[in-house]
N, C-alpha and C positions, 0 to 999 in steps of 0.2 A: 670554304673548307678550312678547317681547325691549322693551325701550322704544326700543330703536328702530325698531322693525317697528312700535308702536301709532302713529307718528310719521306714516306711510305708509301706513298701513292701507288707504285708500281710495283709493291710484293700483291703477293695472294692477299686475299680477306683473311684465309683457313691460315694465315701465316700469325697473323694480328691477333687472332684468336687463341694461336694456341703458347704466345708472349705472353698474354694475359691471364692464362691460364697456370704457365710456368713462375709468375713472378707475384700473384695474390694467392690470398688461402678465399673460400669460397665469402666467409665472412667477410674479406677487404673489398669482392668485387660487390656486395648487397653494400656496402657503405659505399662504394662511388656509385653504383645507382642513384639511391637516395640523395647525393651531394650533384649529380645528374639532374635529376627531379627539380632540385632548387633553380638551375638556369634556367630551366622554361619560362616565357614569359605569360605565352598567350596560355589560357586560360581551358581554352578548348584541348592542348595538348598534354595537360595537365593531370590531365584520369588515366590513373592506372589500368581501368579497363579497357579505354581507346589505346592503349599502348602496349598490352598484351593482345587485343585484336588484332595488328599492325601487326605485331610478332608472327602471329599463325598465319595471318594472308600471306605474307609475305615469306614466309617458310615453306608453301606451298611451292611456291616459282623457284625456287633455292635448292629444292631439292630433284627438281623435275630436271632431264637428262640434256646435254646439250647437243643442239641438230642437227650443227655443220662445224667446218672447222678442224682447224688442227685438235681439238677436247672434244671431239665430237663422240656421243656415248657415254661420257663420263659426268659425272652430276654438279652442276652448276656452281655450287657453291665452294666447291675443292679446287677449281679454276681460276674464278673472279677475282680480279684486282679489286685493291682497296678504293680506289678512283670509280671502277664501272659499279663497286657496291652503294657508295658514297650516292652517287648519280641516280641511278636506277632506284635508290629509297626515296631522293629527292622529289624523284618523276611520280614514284608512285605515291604519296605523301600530296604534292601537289593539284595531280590531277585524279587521280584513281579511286582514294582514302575516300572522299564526301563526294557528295551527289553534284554540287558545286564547287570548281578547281578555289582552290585556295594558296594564296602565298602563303612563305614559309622564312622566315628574316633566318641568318646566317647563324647564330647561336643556337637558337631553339633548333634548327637542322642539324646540328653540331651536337646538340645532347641528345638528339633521335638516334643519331645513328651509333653513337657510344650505347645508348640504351639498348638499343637493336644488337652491337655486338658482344655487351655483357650479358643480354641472355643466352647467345649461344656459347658466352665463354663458362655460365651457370652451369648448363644443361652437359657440356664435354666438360665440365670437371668430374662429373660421377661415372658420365656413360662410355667406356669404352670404343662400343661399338660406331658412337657418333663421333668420336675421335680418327679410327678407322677409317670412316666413312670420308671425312674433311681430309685423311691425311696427316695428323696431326700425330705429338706426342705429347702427353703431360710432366712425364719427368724422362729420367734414365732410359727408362724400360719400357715406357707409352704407358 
């Protein structure tokens, strides 16, 4: 894990999201994308298309309700720490992503899951209601 991610480990994800959100304009977060993009190594993870597939599977599980627990009813991703998000892309990434589990060296997971949280810091720049949803605010006023 990135040392600055072990820094944060224990806020929300929806907290990290909406830092990212308060402190780039939509244009700074598409330039760390793309300087994202650059640290991959392996080749396979390198397609934009396997990286936006990634995004929607896994958006899937992020949204869907949580089923015990003190957050129990409340939707997954407004709860999650930045460690159990970290982890759970790791897992799914590993074993889940391809037919075959595959390793995943510490970088290249480290620009996944930055990529993984610049989309939804993309997506709650414009959308209100996905703001809402996370708990988040964008400026002043949400």
């Amino acid at each position: 894990m990135h040392h600055s991610l072990k820094k944060i480990k224990k806020e929300r994800f929806a907290d990290l999201i909406q830092n990212i959100i308060k402190k780039q304009t939509k244009e700074e977060i598409f330039q760390s994308v793309t300087s994202e993009m650059k640290i991959i190594k392996s080749k396979k993870f390198k397609n934009p298309d396997l990286i936006l597939a990634l995004n929607d599977q896994v958006s899937e599980f992020d949204f869907m309700p949580v089923l015990g627990g003190e957050h129990k009813g409340e939707i997954s991703i407004k709860v999650v720490l930045v460690e159990g998000k970290y982890k759970a892309l790791k897992y799914y990434i590993e074993k889940k992503l391809f037919k075959k589990s595959t390793k995943i060296d510490t970088k290249t997971m480290d620009s996944m899951f930055f990529l993984h949280t610049y989309h939804y810091a993309i997506m709650a720049h414009d959308d209100r209601r996905l703001r809402k949803v996370l708990g988040i605010k964008k400026g002043l006023f949400g």
